[in-house]
FIMIZA-944267 format. One record per residue: chain; x, y, z of N, C-alpha, C in turn; residue number from 1. Coordinates in steps of 0.2 Angstrom, whole numbers, plus 5000, padded with zeros to 4 digits. Each point is the difference from the previous one (the first is absolute). Layout:
<node chain="A" n_u="X" n_v="Y" n_w="Z" ca_u="X" ca_v="Y" ca_w="Z" c_u="X" c_v="Y" c_w="Z" n="NUM"/>
...
end
This chain:
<node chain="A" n_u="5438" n_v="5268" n_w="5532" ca_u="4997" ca_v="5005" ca_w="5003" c_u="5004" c_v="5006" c_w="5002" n="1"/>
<node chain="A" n_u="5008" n_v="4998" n_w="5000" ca_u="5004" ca_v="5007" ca_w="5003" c_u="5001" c_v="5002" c_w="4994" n="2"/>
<node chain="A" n_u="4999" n_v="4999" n_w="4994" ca_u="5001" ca_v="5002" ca_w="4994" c_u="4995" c_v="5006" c_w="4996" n="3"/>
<node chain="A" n_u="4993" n_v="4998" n_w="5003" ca_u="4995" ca_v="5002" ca_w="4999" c_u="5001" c_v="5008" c_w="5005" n="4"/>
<node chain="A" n_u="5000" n_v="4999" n_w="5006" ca_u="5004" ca_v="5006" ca_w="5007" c_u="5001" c_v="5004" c_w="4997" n="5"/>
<node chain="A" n_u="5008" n_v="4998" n_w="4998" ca_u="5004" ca_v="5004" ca_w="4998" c_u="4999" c_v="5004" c_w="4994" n="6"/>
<node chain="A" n_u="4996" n_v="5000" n_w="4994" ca_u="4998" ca_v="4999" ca_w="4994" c_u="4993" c_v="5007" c_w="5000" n="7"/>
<node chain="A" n_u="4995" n_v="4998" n_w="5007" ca_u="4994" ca_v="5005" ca_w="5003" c_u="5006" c_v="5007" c_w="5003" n="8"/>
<node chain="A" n_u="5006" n_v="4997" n_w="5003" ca_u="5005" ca_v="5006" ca_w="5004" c_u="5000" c_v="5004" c_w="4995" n="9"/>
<node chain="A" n_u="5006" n_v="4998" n_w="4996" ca_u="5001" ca_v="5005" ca_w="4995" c_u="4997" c_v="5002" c_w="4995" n="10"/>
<node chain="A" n_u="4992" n_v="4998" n_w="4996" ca_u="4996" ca_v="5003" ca_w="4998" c_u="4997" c_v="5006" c_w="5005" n="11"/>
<node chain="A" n_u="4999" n_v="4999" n_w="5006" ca_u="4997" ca_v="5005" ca_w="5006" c_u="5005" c_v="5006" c_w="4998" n="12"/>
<node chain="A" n_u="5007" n_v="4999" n_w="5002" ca_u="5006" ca_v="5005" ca_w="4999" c_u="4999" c_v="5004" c_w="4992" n="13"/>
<node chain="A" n_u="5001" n_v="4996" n_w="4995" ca_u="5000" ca_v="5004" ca_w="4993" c_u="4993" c_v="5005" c_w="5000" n="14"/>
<node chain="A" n_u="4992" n_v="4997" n_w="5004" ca_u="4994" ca_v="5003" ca_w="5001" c_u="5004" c_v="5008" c_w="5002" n="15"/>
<node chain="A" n_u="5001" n_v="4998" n_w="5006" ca_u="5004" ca_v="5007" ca_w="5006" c_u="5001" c_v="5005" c_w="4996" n="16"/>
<node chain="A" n_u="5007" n_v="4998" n_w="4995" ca_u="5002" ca_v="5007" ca_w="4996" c_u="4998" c_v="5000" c_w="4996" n="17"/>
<node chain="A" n_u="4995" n_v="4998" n_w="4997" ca_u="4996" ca_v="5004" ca_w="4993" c_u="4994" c_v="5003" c_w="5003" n="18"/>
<node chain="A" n_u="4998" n_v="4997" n_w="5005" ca_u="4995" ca_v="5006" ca_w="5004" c_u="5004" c_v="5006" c_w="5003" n="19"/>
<node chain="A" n_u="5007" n_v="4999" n_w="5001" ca_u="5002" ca_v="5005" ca_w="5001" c_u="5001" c_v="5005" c_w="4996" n="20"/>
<node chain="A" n_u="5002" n_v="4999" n_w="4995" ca_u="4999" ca_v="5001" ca_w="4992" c_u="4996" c_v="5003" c_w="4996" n="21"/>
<node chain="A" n_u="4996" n_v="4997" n_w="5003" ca_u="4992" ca_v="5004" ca_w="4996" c_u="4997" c_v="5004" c_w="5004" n="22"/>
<node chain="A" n_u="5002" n_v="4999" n_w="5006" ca_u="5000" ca_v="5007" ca_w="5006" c_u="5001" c_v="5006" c_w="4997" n="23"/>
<node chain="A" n_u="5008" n_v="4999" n_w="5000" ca_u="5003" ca_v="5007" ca_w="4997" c_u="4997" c_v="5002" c_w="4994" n="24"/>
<node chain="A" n_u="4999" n_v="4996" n_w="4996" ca_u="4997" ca_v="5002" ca_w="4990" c_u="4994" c_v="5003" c_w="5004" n="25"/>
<node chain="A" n_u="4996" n_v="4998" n_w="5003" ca_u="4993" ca_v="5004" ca_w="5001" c_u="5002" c_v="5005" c_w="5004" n="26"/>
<node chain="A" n_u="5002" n_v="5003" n_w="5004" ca_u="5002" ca_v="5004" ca_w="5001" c_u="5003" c_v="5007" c_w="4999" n="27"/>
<node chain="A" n_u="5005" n_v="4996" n_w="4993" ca_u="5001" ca_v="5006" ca_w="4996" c_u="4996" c_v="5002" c_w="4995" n="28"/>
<node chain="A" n_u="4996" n_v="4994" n_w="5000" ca_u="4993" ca_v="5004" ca_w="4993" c_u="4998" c_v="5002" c_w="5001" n="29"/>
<node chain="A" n_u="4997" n_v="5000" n_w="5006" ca_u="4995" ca_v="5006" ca_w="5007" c_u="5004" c_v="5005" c_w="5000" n="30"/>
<node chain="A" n_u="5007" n_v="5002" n_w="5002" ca_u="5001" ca_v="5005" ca_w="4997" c_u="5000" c_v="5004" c_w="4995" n="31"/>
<node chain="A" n_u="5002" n_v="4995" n_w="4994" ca_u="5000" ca_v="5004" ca_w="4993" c_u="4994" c_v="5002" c_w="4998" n="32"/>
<node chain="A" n_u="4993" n_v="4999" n_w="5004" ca_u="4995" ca_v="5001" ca_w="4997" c_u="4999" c_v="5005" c_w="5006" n="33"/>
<node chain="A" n_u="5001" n_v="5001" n_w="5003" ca_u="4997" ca_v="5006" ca_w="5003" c_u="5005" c_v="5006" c_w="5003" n="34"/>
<node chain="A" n_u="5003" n_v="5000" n_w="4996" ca_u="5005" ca_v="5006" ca_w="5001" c_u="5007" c_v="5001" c_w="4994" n="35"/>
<node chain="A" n_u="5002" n_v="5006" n_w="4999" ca_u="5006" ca_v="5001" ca_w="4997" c_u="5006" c_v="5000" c_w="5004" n="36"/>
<node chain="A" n_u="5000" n_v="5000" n_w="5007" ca_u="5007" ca_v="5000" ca_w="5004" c_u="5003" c_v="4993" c_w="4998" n="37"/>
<node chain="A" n_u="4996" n_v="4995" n_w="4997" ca_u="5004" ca_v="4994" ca_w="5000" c_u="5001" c_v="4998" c_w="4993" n="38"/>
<node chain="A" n_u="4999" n_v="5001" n_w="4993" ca_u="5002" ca_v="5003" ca_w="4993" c_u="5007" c_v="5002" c_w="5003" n="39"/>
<node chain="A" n_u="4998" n_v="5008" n_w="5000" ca_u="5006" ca_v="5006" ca_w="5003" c_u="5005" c_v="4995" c_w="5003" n="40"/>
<node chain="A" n_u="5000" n_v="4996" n_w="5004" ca_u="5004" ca_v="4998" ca_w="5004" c_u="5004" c_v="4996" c_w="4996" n="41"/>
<node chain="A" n_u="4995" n_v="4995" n_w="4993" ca_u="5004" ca_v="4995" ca_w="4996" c_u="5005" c_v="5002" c_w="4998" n="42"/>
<node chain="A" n_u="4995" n_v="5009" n_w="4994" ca_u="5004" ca_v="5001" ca_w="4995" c_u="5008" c_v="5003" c_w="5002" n="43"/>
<node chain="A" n_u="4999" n_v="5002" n_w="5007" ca_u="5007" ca_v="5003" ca_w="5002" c_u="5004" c_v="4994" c_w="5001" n="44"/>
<node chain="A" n_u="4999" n_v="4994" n_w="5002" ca_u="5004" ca_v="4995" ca_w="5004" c_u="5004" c_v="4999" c_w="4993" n="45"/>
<node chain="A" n_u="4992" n_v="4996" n_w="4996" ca_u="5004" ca_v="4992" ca_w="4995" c_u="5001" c_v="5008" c_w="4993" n="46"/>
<node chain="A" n_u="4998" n_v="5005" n_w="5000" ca_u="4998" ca_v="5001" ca_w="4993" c_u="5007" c_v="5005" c_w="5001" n="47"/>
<node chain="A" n_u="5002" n_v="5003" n_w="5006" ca_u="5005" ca_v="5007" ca_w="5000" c_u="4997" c_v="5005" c_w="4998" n="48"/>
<node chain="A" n_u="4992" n_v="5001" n_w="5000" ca_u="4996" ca_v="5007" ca_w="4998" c_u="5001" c_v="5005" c_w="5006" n="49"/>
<node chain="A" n_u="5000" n_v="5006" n_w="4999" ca_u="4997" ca_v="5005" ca_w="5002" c_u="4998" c_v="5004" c_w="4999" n="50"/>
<node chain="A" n_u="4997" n_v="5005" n_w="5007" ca_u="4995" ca_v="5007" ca_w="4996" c_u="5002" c_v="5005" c_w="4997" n="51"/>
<node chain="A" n_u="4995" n_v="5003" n_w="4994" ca_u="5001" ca_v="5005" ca_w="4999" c_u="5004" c_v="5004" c_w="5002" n="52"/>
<node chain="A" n_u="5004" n_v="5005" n_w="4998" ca_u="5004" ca_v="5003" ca_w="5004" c_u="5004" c_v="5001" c_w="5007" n="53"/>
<node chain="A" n_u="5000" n_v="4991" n_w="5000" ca_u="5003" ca_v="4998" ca_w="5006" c_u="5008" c_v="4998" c_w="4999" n="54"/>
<node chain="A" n_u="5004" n_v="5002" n_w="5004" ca_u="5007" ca_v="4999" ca_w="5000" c_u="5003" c_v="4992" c_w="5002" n="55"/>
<node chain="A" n_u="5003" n_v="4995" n_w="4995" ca_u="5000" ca_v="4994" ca_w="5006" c_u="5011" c_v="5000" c_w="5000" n="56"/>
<node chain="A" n_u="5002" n_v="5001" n_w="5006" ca_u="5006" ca_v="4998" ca_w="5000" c_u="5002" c_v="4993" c_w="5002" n="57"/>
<node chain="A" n_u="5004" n_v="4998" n_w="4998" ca_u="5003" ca_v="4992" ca_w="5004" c_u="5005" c_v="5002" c_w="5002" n="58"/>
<node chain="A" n_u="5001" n_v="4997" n_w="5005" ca_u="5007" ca_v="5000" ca_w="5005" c_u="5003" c_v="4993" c_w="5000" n="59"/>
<node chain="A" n_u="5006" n_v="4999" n_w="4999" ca_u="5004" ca_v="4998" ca_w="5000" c_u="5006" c_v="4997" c_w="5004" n="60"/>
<node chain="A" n_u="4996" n_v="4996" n_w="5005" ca_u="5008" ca_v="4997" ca_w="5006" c_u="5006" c_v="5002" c_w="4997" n="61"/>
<node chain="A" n_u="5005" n_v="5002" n_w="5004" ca_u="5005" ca_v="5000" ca_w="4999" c_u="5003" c_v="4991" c_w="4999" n="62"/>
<node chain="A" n_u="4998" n_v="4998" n_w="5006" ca_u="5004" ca_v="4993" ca_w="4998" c_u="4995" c_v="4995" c_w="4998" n="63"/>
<node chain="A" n_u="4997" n_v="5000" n_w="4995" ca_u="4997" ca_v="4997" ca_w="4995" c_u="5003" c_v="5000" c_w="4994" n="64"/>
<node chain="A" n_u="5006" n_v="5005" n_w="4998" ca_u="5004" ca_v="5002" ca_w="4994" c_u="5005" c_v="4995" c_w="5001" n="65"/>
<node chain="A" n_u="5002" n_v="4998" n_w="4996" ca_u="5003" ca_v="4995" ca_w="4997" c_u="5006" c_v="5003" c_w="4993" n="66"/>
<node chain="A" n_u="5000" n_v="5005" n_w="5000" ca_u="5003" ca_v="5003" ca_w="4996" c_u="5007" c_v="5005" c_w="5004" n="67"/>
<node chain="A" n_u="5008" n_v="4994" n_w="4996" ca_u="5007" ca_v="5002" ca_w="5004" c_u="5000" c_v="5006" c_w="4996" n="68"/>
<node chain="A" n_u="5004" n_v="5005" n_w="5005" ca_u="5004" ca_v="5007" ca_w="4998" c_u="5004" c_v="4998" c_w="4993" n="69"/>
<node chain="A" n_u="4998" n_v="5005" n_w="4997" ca_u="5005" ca_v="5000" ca_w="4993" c_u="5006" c_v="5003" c_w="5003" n="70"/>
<node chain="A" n_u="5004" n_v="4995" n_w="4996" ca_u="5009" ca_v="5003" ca_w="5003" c_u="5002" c_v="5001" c_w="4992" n="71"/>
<node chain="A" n_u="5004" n_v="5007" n_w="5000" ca_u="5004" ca_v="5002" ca_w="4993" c_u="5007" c_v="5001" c_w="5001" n="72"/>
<node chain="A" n_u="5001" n_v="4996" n_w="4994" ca_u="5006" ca_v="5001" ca_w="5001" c_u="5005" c_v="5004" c_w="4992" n="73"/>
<node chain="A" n_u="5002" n_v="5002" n_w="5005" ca_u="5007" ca_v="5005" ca_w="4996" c_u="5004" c_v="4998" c_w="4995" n="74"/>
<node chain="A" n_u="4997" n_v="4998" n_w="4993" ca_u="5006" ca_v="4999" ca_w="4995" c_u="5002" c_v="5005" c_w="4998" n="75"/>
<node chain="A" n_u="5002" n_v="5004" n_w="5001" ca_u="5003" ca_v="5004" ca_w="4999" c_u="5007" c_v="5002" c_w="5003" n="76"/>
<node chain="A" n_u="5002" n_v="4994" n_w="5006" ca_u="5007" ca_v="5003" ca_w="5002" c_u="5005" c_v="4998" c_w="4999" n="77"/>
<node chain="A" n_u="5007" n_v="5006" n_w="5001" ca_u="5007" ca_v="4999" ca_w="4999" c_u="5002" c_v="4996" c_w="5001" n="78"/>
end
């Protein structure tokens, strides 16, 4: 019987997040179907599009670089 319990628990849990799941998917088909602001929003994200004659710059943390100073050195001395 506590086999059985334990067995209804965790079937109800796995239930939980694939409803949660299919929440979110319906949600964003509801969006994709009625409207462009959530395309637009894809093709920017996952695709790196932008608009026509729109300007995109990336900025670049300073300390995210990982790249040491070059150091030269001098063959050339007496």
């Amino acid at each position: 019987m506590w086999d059985l319990n334990r067995q209804i628990t965790e079937q109800k849990d796995k239930n939980s997040l694939l409803k949660a799941r299919n929440d979110t998917l319906d949600a964003e088909v509801r969006d994709l179907k009625q409207g462009f602001a959530a395309i637009e929003e894809r093709a920017r994200n996952e695709l790196g599009m932008v608009k026509q004659d729109e300007v995109f710059y990336q900025v670049i943390e300073k300390s995210n670089l990982d790249v040491a100073p070059s150091v030269h050195q001098d063959t050339n001395k007496q």
